[in-house]
N, CA, C and O atoms as a GROMACS GRO file, in nm:
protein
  320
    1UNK      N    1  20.643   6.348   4.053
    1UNK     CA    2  20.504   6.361   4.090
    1UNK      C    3  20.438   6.224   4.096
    1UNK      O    4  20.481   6.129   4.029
    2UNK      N    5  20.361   6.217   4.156
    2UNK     CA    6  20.273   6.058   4.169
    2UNK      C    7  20.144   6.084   4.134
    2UNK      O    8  20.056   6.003   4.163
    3UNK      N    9  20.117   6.197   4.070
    3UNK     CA   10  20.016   6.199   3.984
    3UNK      C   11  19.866   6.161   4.033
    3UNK      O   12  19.771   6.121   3.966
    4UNK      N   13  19.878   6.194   4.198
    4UNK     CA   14  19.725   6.189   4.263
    4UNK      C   15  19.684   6.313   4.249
    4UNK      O   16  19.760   6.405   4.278
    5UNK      N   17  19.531   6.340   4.190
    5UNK     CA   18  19.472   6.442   4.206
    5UNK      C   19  19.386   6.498   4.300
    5UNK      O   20  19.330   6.607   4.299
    6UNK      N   21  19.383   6.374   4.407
    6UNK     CA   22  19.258   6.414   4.485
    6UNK      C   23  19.349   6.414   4.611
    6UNK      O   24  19.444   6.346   4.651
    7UNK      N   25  19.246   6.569   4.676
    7UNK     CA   26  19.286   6.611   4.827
    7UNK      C   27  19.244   6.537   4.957
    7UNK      O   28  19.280   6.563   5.071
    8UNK      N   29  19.157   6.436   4.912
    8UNK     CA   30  19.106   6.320   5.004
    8UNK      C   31  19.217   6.256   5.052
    8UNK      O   32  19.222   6.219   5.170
    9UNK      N   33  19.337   6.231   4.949
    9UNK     CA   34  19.424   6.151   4.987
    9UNK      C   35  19.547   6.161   5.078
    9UNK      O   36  19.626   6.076   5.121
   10UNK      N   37  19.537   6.296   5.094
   10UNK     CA   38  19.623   6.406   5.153
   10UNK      C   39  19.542   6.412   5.298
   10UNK      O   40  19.604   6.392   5.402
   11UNK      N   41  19.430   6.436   5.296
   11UNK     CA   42  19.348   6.454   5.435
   11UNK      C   43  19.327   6.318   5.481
   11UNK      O   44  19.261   6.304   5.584
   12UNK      N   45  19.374   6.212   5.418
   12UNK     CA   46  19.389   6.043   5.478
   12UNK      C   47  19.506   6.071   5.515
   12UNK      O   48  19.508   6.074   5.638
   13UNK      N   49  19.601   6.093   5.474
   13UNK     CA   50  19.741   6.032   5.493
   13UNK      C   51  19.736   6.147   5.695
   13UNK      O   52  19.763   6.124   5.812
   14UNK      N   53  19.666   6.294   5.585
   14UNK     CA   54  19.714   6.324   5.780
   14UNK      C   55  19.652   6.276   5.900
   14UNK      O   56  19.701   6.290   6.012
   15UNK      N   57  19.547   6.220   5.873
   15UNK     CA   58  19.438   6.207   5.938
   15UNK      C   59  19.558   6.098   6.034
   15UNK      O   60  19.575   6.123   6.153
   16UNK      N   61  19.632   5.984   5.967
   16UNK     CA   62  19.656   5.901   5.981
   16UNK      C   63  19.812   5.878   6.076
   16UNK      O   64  19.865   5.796   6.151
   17UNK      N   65  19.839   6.018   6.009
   17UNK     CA   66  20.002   6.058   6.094
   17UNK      C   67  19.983   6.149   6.236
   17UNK      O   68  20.065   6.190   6.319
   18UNK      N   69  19.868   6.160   6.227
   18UNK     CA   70  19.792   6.234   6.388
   18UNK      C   71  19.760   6.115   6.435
   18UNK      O   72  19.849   6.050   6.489
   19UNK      N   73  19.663   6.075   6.428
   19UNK     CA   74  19.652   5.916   6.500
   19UNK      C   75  19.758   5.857   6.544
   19UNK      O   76  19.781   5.837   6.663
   20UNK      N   77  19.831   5.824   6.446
   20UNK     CA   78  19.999   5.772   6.451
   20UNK      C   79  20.093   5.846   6.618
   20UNK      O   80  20.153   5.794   6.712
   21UNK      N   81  20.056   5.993   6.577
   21UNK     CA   82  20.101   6.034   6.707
   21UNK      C   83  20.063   6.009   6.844
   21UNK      O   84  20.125   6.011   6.950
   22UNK      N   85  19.920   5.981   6.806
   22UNK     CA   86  19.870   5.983   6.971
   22UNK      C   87  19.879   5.823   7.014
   22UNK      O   88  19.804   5.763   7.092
   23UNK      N   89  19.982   5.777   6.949
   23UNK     CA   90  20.005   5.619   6.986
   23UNK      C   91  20.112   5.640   7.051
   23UNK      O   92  20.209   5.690   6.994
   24UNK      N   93  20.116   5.602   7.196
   24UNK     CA   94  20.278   5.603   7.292
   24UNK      C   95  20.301   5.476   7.206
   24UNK      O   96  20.418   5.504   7.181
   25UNK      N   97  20.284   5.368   7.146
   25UNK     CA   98  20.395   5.269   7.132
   25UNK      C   99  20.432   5.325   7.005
   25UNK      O  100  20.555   5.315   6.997
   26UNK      N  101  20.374   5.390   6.880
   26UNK     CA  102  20.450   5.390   6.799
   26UNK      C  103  20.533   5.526   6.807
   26UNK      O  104  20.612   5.540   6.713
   27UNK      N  105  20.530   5.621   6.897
   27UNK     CA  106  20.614   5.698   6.952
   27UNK      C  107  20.759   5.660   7.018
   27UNK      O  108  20.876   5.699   7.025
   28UNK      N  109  20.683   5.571   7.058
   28UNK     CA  110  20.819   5.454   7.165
   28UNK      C  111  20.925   5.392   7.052
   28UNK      O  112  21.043   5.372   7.079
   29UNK      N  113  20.865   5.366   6.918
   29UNK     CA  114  20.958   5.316   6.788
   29UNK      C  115  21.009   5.388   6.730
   29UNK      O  116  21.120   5.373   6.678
   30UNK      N  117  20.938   5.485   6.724
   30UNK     CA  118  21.026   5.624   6.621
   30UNK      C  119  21.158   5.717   6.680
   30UNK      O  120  21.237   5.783   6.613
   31UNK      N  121  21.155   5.696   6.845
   31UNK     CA  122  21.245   5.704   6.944
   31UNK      C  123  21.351   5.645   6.948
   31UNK      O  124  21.448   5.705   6.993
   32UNK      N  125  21.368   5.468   6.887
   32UNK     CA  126  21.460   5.357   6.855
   32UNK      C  127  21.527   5.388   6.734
   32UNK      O  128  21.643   5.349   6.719
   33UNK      N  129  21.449   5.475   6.614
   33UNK     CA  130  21.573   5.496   6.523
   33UNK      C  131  21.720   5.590   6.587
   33UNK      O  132  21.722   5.673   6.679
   34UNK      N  133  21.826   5.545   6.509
   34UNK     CA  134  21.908   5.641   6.510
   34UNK      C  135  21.946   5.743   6.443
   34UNK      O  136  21.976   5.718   6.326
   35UNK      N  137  21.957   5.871   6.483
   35UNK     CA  138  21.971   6.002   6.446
   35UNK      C  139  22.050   5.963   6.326
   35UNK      O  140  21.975   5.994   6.233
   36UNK      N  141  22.163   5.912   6.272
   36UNK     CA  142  22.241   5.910   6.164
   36UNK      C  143  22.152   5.884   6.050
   36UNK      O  144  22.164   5.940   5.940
   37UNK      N  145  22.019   5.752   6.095
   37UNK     CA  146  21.912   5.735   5.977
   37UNK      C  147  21.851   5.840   5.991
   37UNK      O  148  21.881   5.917   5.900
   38UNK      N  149  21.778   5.882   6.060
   38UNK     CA  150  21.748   6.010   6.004
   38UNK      C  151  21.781   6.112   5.924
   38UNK      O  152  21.732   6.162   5.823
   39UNK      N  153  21.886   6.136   5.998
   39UNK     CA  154  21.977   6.267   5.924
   39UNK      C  155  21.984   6.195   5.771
   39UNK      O  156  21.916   6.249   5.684
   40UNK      N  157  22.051   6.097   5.741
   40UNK     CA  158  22.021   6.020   5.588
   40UNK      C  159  21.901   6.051   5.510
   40UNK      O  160  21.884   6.108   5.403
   41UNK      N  161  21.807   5.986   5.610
   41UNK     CA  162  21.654   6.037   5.513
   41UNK      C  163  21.611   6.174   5.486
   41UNK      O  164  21.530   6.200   5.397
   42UNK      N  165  21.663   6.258   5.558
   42UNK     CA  166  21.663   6.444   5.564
   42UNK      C  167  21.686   6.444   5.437
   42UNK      O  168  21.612   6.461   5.339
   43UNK      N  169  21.849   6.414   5.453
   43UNK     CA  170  21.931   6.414   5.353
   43UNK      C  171  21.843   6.405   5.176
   43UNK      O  172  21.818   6.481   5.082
   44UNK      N  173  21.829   6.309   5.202
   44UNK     CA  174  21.744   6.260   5.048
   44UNK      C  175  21.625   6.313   5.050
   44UNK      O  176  21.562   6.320   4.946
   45UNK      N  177  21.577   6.355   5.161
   45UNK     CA  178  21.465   6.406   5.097
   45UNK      C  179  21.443   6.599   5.075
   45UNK      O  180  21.359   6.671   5.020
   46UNK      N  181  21.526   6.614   5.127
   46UNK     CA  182  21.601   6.779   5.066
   46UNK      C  183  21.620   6.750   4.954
   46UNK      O  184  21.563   6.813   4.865
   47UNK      N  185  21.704   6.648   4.927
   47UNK     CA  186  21.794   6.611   4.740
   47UNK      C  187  21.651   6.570   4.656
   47UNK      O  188  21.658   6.553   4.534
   48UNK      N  189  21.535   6.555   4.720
   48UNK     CA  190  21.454   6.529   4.617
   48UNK      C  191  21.395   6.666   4.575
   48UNK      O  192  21.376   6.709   4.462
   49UNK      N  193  21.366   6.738   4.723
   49UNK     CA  194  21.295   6.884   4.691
   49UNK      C  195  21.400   6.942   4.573
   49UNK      O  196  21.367   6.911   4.459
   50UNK      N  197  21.488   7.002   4.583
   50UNK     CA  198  21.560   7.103   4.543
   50UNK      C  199  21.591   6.985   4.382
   50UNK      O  200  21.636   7.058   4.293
   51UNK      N  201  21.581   6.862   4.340
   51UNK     CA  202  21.615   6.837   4.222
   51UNK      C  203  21.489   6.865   4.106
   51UNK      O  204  21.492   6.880   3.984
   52UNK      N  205  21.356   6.862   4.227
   52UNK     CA  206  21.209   6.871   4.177
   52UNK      C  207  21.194   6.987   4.136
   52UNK      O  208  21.128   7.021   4.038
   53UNK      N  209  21.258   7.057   4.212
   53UNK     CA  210  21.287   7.242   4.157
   53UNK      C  211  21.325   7.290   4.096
   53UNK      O  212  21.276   7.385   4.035
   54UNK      N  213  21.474   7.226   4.082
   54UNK     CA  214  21.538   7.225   3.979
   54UNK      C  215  21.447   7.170   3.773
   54UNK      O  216  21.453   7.233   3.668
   55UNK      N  217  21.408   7.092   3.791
   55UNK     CA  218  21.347   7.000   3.695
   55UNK      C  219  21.218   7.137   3.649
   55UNK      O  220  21.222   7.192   3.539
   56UNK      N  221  21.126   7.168   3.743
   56UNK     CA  222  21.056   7.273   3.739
   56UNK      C  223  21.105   7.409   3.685
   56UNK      O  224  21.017   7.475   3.630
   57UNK      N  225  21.231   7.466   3.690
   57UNK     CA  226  21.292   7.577   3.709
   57UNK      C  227  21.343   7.583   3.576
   57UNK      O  228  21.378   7.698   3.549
   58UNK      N  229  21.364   7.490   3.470
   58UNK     CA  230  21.368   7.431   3.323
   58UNK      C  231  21.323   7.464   3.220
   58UNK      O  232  21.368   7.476   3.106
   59UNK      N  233  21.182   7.486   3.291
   59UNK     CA  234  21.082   7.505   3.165
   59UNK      C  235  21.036   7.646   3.204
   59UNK      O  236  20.923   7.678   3.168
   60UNK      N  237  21.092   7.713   3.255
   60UNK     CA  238  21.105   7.870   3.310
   60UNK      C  239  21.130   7.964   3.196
   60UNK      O  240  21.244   7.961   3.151
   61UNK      N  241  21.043   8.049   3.138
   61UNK     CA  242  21.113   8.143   3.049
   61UNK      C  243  21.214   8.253   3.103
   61UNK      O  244  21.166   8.322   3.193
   62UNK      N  245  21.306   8.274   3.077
   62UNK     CA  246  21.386   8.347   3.195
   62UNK      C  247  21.415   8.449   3.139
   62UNK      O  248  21.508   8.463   3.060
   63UNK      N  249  21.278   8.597   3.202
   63UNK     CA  250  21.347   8.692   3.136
   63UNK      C  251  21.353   8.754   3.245
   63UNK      O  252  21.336   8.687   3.347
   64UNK      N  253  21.382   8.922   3.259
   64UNK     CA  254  21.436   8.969   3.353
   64UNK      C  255  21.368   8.977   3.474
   64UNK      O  256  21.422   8.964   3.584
   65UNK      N  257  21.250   8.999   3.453
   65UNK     CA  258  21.130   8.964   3.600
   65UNK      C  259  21.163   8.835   3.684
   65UNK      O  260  21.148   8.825   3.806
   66UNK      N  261  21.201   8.757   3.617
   66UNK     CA  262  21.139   8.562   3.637
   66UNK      C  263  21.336   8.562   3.724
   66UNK      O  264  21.382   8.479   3.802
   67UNK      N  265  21.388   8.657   3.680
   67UNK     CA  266  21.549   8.596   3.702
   67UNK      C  267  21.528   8.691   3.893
   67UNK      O  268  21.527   8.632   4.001
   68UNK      N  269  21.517   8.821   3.874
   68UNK     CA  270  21.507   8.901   3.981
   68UNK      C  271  21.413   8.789   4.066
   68UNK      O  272  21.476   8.724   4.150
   69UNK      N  273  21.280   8.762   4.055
   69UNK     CA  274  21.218   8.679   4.149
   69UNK      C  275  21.294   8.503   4.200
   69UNK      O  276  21.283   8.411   4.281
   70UNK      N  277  21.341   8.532   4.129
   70UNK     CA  278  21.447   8.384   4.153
   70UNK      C  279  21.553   8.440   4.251
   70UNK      O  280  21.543   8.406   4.369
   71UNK      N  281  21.614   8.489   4.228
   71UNK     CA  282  21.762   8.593   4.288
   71UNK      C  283  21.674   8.597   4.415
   71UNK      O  284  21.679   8.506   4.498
   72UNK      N  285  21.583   8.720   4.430
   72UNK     CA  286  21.549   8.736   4.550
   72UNK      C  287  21.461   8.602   4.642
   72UNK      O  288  21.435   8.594   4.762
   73UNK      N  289  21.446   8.555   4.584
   73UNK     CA  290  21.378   8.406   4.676
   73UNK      C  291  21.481   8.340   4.716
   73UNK      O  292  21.482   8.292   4.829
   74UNK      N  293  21.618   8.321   4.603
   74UNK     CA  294  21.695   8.257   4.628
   74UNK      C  295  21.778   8.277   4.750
   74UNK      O  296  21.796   8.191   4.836
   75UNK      N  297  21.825   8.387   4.751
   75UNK     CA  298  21.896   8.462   4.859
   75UNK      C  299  21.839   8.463   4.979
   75UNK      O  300  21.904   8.439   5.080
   76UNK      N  301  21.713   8.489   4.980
   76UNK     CA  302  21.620   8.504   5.122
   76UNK      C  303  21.588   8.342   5.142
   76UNK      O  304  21.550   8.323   5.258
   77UNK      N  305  21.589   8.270   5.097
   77UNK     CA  306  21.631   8.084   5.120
   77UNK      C  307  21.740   8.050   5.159
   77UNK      O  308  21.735   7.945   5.223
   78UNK      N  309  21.850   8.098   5.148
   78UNK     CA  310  21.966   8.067   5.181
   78UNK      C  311  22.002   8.124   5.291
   78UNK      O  312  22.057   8.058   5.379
   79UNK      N  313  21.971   8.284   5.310
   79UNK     CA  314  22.006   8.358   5.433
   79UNK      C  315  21.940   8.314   5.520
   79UNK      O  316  22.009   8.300   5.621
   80UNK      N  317  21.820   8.277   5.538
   80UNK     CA  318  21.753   8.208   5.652
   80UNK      C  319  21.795   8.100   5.697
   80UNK      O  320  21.738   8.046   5.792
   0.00000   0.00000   0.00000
């Protein structure tokens, strides 16, 4: 977590990645990476979700409700 609390900072950052889009040149750069870096950064940044979940999923009391809602999320995450 990075421990920002405010939603201002969230409605900057998009504000900023829309703008970002409606720029043909920096469209024209993001076009120059290669797919392998990408696929890399996917990569790690899946491995961050699912370790953040993991870390979260810890402090879970796990009784039979909490396990069934896990099971079934889990499964319907994977089958999709």
């Amino acid at each position: 977590m990075t421990g920002v609390m405010s939603r201002h900072v969230v409605t900057i950052g998009a504000i900023l990645l829309i703008l970002c889009g409606l720029v043909p040149k920096i469209g024209a750069f993001i076009t120059t990476i290669p797919i392998e870096v990408l696929g890399g950064g996917v990569i790690v940044m899946f491995g961050m979700v699912a370790s953040a979940g993991v870390s979260m999923l810890a402090d879970v009391n796990w009784n039979r409700r909490n396990m069934i809602i896990f099971a079934v999320s889990l499964s319907l995450g994977l089958g999709l």
